[in-house]
mmCIF file of the N, C-alpha and C atoms, coordinates in Angstrom:
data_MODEL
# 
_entry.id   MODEL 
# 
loop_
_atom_site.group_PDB 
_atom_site.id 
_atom_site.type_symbol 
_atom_site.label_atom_id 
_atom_site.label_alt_id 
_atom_site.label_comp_id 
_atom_site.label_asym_id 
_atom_site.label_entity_id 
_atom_site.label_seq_id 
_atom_site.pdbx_PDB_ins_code 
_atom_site.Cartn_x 
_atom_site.Cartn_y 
_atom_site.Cartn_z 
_atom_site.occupancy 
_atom_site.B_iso_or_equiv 
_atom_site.pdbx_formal_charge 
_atom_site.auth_seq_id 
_atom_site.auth_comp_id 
_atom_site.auth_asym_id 
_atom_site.auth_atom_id 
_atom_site.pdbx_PDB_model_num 
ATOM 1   N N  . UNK A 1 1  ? 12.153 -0.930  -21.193 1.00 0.00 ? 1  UNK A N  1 
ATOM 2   C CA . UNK A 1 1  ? 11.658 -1.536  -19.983 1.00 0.00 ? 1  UNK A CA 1 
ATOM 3   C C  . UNK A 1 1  ? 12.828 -2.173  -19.253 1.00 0.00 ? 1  UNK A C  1 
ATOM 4   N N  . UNK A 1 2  ? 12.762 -1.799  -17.923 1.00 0.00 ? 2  UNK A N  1 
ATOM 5   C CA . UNK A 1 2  ? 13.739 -2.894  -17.314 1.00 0.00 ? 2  UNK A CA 1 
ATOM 6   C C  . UNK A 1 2  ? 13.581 -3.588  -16.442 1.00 0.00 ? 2  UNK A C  1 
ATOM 7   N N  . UNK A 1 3  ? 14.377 -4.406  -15.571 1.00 0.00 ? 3  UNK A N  1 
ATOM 8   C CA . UNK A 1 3  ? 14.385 -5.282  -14.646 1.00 0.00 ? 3  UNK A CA 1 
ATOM 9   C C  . UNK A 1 3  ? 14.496 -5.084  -13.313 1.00 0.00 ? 3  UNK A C  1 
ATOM 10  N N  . UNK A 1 4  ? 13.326 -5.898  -12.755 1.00 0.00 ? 4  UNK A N  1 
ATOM 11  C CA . UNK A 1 4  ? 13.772 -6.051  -11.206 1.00 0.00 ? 4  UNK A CA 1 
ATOM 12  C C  . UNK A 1 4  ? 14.491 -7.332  -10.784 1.00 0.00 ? 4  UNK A C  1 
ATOM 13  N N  . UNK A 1 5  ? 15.140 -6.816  -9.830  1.00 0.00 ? 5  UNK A N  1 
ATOM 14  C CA . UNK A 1 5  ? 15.997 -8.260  -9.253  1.00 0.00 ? 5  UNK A CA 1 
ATOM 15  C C  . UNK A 1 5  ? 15.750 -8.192  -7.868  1.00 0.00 ? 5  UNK A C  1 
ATOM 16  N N  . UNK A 1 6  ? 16.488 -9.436  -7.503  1.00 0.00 ? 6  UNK A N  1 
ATOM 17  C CA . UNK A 1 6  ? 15.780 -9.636  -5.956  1.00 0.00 ? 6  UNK A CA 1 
ATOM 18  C C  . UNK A 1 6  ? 16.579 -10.944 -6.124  1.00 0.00 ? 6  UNK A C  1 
ATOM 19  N N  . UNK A 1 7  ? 16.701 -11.779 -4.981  1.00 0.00 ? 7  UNK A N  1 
ATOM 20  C CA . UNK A 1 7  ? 17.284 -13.451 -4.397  1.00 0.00 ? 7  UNK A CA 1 
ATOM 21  C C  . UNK A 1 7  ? 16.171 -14.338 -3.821  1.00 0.00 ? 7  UNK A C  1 
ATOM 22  N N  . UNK A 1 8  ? 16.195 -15.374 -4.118  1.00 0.00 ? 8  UNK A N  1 
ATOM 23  C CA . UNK A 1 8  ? 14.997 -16.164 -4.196  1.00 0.00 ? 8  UNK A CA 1 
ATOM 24  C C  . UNK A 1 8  ? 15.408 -17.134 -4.275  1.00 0.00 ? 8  UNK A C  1 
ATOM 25  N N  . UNK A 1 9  ? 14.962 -18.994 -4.041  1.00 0.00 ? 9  UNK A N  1 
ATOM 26  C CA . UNK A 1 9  ? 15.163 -19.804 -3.999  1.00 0.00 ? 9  UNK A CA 1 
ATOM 27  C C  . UNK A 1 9  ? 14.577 -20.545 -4.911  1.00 0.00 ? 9  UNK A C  1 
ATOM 28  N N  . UNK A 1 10 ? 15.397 -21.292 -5.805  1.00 0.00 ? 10 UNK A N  1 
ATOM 29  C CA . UNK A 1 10 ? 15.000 -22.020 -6.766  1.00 0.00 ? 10 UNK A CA 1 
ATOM 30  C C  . UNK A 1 10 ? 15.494 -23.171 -6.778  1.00 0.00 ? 10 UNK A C  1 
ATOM 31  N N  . UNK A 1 11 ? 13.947 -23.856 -7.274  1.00 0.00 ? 11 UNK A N  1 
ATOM 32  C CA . UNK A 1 11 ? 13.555 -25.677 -6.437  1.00 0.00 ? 11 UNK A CA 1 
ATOM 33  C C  . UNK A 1 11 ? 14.370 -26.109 -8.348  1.00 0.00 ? 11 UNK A C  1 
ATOM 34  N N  . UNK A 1 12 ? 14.035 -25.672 -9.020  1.00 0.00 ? 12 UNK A N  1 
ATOM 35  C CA . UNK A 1 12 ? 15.363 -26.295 -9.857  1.00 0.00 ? 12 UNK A CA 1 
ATOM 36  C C  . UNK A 1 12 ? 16.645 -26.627 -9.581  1.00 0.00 ? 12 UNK A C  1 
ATOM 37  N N  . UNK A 1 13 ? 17.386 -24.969 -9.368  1.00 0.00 ? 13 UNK A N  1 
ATOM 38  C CA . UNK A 1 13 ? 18.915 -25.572 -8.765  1.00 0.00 ? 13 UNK A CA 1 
ATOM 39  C C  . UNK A 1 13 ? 19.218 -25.637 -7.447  1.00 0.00 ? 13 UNK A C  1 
ATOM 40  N N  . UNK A 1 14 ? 18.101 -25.853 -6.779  1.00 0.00 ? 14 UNK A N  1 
ATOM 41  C CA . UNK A 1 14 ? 17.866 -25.975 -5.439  1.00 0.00 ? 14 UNK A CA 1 
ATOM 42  C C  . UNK A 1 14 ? 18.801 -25.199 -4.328  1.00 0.00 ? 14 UNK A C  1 
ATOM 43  N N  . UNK A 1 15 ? 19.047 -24.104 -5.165  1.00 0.00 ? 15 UNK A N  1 
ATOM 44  C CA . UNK A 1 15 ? 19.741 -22.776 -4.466  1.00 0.00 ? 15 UNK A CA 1 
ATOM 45  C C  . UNK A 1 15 ? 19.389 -21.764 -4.009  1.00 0.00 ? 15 UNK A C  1 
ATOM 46  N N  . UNK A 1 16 ? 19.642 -20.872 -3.285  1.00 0.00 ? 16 UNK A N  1 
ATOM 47  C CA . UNK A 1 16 ? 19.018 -19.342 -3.488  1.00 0.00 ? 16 UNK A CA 1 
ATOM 48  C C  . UNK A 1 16 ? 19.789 -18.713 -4.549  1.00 0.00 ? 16 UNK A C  1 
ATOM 49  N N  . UNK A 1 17 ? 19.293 -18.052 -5.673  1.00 0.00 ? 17 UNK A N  1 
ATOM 50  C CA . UNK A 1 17 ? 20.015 -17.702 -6.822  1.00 0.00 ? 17 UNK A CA 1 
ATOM 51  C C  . UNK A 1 17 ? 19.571 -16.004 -6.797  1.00 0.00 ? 17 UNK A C  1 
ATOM 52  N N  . UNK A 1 18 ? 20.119 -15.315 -8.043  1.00 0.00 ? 18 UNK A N  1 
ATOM 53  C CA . UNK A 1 18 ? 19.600 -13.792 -8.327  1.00 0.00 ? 18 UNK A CA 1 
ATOM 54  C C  . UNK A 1 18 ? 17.896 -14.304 -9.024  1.00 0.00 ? 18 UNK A C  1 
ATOM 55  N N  . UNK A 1 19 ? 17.147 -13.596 -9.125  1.00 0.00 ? 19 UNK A N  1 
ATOM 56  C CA . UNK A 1 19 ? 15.913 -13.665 -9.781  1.00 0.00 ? 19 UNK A CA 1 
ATOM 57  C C  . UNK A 1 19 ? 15.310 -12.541 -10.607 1.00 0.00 ? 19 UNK A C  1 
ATOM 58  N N  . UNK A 1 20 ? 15.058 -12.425 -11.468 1.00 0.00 ? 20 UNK A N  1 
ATOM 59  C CA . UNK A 1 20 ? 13.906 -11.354 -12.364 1.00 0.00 ? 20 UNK A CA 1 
ATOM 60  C C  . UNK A 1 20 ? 13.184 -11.547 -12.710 1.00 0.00 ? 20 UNK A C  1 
ATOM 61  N N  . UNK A 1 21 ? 12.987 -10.121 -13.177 1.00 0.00 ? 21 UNK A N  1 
ATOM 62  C CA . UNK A 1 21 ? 11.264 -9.928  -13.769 1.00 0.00 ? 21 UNK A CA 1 
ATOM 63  C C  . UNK A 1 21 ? 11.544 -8.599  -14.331 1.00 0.00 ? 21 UNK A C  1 
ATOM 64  N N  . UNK A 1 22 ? 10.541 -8.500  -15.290 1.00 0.00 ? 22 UNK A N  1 
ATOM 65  C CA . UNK A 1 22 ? 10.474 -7.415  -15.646 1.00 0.00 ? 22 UNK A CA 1 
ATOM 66  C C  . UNK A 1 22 ? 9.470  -6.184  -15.050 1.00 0.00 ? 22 UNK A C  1 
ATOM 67  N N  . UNK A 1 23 ? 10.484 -5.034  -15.164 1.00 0.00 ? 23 UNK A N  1 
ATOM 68  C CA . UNK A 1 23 ? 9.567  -4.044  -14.527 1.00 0.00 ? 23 UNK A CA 1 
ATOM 69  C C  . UNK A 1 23 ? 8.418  -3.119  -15.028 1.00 0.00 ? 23 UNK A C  1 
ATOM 70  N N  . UNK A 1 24 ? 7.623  -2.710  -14.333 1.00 0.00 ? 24 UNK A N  1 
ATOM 71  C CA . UNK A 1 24 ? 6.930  -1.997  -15.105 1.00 0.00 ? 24 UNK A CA 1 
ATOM 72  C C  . UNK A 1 24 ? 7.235  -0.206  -15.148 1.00 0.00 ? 24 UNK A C  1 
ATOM 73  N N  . UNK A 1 25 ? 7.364  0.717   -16.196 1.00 0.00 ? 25 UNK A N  1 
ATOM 74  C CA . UNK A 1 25 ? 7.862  1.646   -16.009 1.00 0.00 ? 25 UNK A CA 1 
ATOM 75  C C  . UNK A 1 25 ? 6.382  2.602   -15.493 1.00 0.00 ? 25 UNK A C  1 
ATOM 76  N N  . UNK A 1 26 ? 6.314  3.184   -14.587 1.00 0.00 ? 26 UNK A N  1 
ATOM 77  C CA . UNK A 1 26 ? 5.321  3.694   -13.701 1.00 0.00 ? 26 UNK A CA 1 
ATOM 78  C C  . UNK A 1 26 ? 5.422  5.042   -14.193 1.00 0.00 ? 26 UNK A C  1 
ATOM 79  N N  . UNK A 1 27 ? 6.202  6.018   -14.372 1.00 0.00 ? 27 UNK A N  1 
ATOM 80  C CA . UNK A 1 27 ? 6.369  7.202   -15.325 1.00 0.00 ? 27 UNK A CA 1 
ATOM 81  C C  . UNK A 1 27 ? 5.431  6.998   -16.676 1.00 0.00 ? 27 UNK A C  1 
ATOM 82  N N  . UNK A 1 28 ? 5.735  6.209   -17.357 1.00 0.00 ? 28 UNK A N  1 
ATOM 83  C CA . UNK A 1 28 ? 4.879  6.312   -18.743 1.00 0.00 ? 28 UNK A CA 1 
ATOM 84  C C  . UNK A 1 28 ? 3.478  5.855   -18.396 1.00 0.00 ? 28 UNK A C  1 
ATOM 85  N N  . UNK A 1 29 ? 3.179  4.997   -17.433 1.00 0.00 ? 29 UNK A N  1 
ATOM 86  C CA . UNK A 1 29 ? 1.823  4.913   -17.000 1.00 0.00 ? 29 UNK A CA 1 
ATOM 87  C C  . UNK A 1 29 ? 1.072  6.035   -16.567 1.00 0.00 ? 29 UNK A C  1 
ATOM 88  N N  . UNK A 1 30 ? 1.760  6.892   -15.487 1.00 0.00 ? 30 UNK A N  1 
ATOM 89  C CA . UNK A 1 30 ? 1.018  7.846   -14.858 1.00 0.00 ? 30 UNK A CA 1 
ATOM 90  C C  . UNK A 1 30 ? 0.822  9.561   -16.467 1.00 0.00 ? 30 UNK A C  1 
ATOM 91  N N  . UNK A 1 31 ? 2.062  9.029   -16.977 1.00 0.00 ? 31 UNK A N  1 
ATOM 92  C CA . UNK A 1 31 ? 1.623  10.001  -17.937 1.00 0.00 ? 31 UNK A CA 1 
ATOM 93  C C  . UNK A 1 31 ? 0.231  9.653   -18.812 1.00 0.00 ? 31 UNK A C  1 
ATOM 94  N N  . UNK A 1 32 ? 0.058  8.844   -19.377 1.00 0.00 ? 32 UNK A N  1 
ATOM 95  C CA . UNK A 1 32 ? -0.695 7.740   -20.187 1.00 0.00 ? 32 UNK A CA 1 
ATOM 96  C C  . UNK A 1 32 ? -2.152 7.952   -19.318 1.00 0.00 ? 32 UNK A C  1 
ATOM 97  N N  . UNK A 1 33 ? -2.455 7.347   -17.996 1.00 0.00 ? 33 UNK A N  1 
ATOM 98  C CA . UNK A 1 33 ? -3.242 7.912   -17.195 1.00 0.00 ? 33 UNK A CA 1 
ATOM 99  C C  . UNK A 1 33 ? -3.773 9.538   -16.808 1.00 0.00 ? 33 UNK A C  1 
ATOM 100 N N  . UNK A 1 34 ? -2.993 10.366  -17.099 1.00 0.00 ? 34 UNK A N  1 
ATOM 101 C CA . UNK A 1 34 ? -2.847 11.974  -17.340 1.00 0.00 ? 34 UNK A CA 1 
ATOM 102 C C  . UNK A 1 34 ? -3.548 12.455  -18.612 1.00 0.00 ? 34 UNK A C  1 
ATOM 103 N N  . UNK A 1 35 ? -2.725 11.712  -19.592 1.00 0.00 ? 35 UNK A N  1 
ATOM 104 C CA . UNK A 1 35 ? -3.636 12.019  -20.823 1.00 0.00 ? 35 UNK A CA 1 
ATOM 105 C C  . UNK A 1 35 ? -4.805 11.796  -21.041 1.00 0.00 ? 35 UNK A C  1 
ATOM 106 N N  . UNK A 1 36 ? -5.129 10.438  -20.660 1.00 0.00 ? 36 UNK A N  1 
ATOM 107 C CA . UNK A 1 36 ? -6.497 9.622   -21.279 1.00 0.00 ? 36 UNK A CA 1 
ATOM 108 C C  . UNK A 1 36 ? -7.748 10.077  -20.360 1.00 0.00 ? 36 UNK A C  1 
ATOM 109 N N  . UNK A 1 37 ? -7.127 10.910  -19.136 1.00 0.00 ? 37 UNK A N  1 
ATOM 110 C CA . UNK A 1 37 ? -8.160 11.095  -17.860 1.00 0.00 ? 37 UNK A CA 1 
ATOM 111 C C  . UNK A 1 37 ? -8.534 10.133  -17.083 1.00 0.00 ? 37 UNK A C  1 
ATOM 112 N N  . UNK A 1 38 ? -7.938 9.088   -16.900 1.00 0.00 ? 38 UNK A N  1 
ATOM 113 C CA . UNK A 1 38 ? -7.395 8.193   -15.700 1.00 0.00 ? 38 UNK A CA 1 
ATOM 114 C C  . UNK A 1 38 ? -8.299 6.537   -15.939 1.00 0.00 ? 38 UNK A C  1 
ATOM 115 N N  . UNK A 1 39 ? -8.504 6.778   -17.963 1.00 0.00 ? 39 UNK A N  1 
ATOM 116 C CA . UNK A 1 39 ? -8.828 5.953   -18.626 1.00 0.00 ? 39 UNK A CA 1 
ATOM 117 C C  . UNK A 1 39 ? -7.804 4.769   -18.205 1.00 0.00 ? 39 UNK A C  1 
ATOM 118 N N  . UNK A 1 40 ? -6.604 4.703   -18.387 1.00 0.00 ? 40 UNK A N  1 
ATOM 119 C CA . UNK A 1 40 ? -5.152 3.968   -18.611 1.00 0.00 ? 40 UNK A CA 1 
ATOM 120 C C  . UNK A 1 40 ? -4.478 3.664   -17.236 1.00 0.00 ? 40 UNK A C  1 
ATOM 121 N N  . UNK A 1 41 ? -5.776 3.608   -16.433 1.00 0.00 ? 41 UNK A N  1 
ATOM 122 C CA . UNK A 1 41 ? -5.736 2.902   -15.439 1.00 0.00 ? 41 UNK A CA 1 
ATOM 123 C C  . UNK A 1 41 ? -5.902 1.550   -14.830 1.00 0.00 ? 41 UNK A C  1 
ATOM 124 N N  . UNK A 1 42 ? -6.641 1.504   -15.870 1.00 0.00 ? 42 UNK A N  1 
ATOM 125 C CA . UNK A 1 42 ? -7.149 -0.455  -16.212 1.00 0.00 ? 42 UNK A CA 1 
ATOM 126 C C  . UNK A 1 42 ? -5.589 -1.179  -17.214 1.00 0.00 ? 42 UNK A C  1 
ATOM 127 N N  . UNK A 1 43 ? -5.633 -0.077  -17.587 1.00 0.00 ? 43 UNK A N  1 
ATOM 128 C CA . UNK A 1 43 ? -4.071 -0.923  -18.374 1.00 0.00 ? 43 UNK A CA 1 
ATOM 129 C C  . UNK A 1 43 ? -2.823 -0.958  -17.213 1.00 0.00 ? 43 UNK A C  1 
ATOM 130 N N  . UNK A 1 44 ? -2.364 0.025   -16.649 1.00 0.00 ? 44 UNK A N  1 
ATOM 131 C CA . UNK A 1 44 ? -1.541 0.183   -15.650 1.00 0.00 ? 44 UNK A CA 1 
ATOM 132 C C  . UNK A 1 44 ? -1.680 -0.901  -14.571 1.00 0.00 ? 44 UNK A C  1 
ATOM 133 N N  . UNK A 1 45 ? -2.989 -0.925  -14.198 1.00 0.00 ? 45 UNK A N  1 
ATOM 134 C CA . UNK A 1 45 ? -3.110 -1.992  -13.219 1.00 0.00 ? 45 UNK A CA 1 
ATOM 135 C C  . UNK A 1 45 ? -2.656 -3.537  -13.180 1.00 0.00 ? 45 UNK A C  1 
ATOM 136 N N  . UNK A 1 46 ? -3.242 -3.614  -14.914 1.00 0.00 ? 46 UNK A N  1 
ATOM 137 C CA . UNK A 1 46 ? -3.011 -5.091  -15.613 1.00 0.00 ? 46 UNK A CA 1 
ATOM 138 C C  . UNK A 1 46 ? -1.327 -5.396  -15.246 1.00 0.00 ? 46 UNK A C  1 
ATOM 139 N N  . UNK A 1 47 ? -0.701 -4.233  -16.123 1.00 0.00 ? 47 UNK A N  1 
ATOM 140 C CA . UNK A 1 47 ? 0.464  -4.266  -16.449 1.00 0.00 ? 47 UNK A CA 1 
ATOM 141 C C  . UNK A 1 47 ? 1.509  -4.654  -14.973 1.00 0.00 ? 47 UNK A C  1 
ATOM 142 N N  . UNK A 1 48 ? 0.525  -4.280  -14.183 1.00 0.00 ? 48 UNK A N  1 
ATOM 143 C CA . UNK A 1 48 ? 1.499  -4.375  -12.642 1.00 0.00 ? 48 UNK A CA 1 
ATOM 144 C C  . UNK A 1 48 ? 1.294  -5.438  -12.267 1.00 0.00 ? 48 UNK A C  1 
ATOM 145 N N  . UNK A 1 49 ? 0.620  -6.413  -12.556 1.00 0.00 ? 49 UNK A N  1 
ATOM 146 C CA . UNK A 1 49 ? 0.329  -7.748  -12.067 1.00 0.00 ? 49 UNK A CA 1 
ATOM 147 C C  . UNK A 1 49 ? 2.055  -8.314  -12.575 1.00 0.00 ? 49 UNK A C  1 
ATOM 148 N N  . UNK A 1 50 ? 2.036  -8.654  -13.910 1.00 0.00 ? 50 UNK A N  1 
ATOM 149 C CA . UNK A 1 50 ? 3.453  -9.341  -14.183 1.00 0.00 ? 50 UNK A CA 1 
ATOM 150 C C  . UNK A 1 50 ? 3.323  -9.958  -14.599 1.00 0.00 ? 50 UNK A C  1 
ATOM 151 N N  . UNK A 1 51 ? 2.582  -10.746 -15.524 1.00 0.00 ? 51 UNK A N  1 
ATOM 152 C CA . UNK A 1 51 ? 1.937  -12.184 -15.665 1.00 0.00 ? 51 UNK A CA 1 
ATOM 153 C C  . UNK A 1 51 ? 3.280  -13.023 -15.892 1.00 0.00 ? 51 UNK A C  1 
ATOM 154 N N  . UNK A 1 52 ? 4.409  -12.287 -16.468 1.00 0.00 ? 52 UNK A N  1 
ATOM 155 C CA . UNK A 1 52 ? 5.777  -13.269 -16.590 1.00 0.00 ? 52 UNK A CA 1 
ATOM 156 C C  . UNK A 1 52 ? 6.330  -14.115 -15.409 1.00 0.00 ? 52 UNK A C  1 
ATOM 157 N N  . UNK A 1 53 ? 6.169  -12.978 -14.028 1.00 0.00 ? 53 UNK A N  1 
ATOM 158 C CA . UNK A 1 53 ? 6.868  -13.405 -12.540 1.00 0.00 ? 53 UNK A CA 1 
ATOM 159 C C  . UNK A 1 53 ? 8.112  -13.441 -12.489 1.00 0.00 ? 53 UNK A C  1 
ATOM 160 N N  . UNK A 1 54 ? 8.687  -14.217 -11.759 1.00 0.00 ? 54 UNK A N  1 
ATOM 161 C CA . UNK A 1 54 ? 10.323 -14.136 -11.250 1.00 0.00 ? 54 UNK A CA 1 
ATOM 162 C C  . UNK A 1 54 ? 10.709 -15.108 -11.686 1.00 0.00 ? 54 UNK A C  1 
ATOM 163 N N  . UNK A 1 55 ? 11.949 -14.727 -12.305 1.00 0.00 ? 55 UNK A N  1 
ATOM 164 C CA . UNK A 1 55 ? 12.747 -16.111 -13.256 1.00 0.00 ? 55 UNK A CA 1 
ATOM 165 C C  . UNK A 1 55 ? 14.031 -16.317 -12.456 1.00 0.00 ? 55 UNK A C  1 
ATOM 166 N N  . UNK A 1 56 ? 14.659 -17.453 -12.654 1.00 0.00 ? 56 UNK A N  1 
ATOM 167 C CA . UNK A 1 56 ? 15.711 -17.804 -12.184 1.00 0.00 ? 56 UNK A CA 1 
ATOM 168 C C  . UNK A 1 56 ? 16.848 -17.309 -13.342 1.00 0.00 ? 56 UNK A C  1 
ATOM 169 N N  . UNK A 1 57 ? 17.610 -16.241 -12.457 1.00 0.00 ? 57 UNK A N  1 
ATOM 170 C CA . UNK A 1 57 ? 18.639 -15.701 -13.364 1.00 0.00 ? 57 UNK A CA 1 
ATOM 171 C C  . UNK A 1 57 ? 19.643 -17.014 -14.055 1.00 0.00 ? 57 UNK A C  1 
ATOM 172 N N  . UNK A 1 58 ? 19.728 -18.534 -13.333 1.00 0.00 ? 58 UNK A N  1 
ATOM 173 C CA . UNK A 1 58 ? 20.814 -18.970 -14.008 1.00 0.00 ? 58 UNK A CA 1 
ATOM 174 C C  . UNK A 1 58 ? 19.806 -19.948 -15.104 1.00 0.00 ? 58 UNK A C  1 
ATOM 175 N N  . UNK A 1 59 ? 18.378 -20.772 -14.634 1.00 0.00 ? 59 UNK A N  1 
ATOM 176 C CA . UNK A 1 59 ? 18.298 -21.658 -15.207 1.00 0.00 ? 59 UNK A CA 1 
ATOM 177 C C  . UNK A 1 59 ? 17.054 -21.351 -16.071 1.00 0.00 ? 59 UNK A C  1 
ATOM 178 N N  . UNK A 1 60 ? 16.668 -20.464 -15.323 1.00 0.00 ? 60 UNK A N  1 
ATOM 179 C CA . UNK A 1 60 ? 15.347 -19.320 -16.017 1.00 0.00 ? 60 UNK A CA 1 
ATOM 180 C C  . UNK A 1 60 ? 13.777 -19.989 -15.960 1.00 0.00 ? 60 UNK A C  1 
ATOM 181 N N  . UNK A 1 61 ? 13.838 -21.136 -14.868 1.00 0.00 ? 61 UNK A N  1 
ATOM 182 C CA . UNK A 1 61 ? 12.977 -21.677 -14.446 1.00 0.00 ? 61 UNK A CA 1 
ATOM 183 C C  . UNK A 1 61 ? 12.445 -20.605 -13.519 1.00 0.00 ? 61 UNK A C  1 
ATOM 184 N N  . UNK A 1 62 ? 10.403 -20.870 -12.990 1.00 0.00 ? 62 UNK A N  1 
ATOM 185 C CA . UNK A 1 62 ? 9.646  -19.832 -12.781 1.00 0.00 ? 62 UNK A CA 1 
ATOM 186 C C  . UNK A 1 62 ? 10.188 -20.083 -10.996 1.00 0.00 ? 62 UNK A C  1 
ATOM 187 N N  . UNK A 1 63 ? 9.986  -19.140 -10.811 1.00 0.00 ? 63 UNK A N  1 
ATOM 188 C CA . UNK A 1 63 ? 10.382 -18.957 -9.080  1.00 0.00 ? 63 UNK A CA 1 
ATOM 189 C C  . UNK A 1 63 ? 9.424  -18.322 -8.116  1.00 0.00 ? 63 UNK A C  1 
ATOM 190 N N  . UNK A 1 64 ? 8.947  -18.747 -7.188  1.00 0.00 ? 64 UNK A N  1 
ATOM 191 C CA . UNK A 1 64 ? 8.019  -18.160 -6.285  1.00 0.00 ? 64 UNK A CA 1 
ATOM 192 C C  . UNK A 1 64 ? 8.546  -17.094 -5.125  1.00 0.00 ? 64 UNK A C  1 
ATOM 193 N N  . UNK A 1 65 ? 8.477  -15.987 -5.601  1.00 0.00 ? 65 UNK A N  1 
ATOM 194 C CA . UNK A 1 65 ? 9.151  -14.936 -4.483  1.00 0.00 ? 65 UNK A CA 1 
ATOM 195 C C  . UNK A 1 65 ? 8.403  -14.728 -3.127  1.00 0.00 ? 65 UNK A C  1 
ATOM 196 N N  . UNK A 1 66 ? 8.957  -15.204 -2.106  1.00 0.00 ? 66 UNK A N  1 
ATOM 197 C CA . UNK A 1 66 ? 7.924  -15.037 -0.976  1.00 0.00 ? 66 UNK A CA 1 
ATOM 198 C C  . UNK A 1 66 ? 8.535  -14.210 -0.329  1.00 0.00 ? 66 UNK A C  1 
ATOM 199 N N  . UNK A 1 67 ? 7.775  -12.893 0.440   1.00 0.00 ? 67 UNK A N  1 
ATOM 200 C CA . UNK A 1 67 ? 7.912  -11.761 0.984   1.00 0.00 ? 67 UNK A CA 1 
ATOM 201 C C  . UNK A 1 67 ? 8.446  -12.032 2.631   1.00 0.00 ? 67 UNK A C  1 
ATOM 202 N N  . UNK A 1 68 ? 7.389  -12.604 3.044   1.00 0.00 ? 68 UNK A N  1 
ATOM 203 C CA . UNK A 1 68 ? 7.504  -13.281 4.561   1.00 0.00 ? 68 UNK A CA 1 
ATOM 204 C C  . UNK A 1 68 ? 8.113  -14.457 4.523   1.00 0.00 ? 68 UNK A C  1 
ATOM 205 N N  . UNK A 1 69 ? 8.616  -14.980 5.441   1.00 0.00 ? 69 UNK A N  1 
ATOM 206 C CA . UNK A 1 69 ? 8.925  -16.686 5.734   1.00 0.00 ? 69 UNK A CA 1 
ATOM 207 C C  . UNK A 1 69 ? 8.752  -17.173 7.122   1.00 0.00 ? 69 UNK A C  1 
# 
């Protein structure tokens, strides 16, 4: 599994810093969904939520990524 990154502002080090999260790999889902007959769709979906979110790459405090501003 790997990571997404992105820049984001974090009220810890009250910076804009790098940020992650982990990604979800969408290949093994859609296969998984293929097999099961589009059973492993309720899992895929879950899985895309993130429940971890965006961490602050330096202090690893949780970070709110906002799209718009």
């Amino acid at each position: 599994m790997g990571m997404e990154e992105a820049t984001g502002f974090c009220r810890q080090c009250n910076a804009n810093r790098l940020i992650r999260r982990k990604a979800t790999s969408h290949v093994f889902h859609f296969v998984m969904t293929l097999l099961t007959f589009g059973l492993w769709l309720i899992v895929w979906g879950l899985a895309s939520i993130r429940f971890g979110g965006w961490r602050c790459s330096v202090c690893g405090a949780k970070v709110e990524r906002r799209l718009f501003t």
